[in-house]
C-alpha positions in Angstrom: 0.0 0.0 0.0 1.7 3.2 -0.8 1.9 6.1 1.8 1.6 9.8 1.7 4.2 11.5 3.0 2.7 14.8 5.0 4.9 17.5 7.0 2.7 18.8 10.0 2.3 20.4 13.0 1.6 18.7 16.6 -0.8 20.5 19.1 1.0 20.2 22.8 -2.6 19.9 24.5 -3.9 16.5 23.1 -0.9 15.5 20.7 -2.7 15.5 18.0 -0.5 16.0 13.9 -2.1 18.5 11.7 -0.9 17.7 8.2 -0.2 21.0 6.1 1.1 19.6 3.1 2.2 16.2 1.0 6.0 16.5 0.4 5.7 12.8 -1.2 4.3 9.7 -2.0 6.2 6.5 -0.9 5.8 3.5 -3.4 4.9 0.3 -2.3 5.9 -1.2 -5.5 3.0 -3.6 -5.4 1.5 -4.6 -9.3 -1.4 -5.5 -6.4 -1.5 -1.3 -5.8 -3.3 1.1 -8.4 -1.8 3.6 -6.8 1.7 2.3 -7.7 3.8 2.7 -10.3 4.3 -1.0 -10.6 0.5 -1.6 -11.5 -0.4 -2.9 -14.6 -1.8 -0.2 -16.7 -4.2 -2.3 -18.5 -5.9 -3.6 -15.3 -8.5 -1.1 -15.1 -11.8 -0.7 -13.7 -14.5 -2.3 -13.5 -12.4 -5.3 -13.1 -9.6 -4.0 -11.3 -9.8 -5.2 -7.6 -6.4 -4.0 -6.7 -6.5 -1.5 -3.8 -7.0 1.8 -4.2 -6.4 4.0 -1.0 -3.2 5.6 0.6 -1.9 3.9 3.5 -1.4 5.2 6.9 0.7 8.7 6.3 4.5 8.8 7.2 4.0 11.8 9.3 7.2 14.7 9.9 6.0 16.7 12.3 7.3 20.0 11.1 6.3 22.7 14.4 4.9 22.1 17.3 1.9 24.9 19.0 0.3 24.8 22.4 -2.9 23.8 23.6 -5.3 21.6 21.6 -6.0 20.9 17.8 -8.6 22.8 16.2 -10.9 19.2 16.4 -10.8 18.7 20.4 -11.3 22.7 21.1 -14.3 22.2 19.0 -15.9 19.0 20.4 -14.6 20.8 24.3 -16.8 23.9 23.3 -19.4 21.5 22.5 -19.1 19.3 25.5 -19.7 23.4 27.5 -16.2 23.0 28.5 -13.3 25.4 28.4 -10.9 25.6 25.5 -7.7 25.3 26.5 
């Protein structure tokens, strides 16, 4: 399964990585992977059951900020508690 490779930011508070960009793509070199170069060109869909999703990002954590991601401050606010 190939992998994105994403350069991000990790909030102190909950230790949660931000992605803010892809740098790369890592190639699994599977003929099993559509996303791979190694795939045969002429399988093709419908018939192509080969997978077709990224794998789990090879994350460079880039910066680091205080407090919590954008995501838990939300679902705090929502829970009525403070944001930290």
């Amino acid at each position: 399964m190939c992998r994105q490779i994403s350069d991000g930011c990790v909030s102190r508070g909950c230790g949660h990585y931000i992605q803010t960009v892809v740098v790369a793509i890592a190639d699994c070199q599977s003929v099993q992977c559509r996303l791979s170069t190694s795939h045969n060109p002429n399988c093709r869909a419908p018939h192509c059951r080969c997978n077709q999703t990224y794998g789990p990002d090879i994350e460079r954590t880039t910066s680091t900020k205080p407090g919590l991601c954008p995501q838990c401050q939300g679902s705090r606010l929502h829970q009525g508690l403070q944001a930290q």
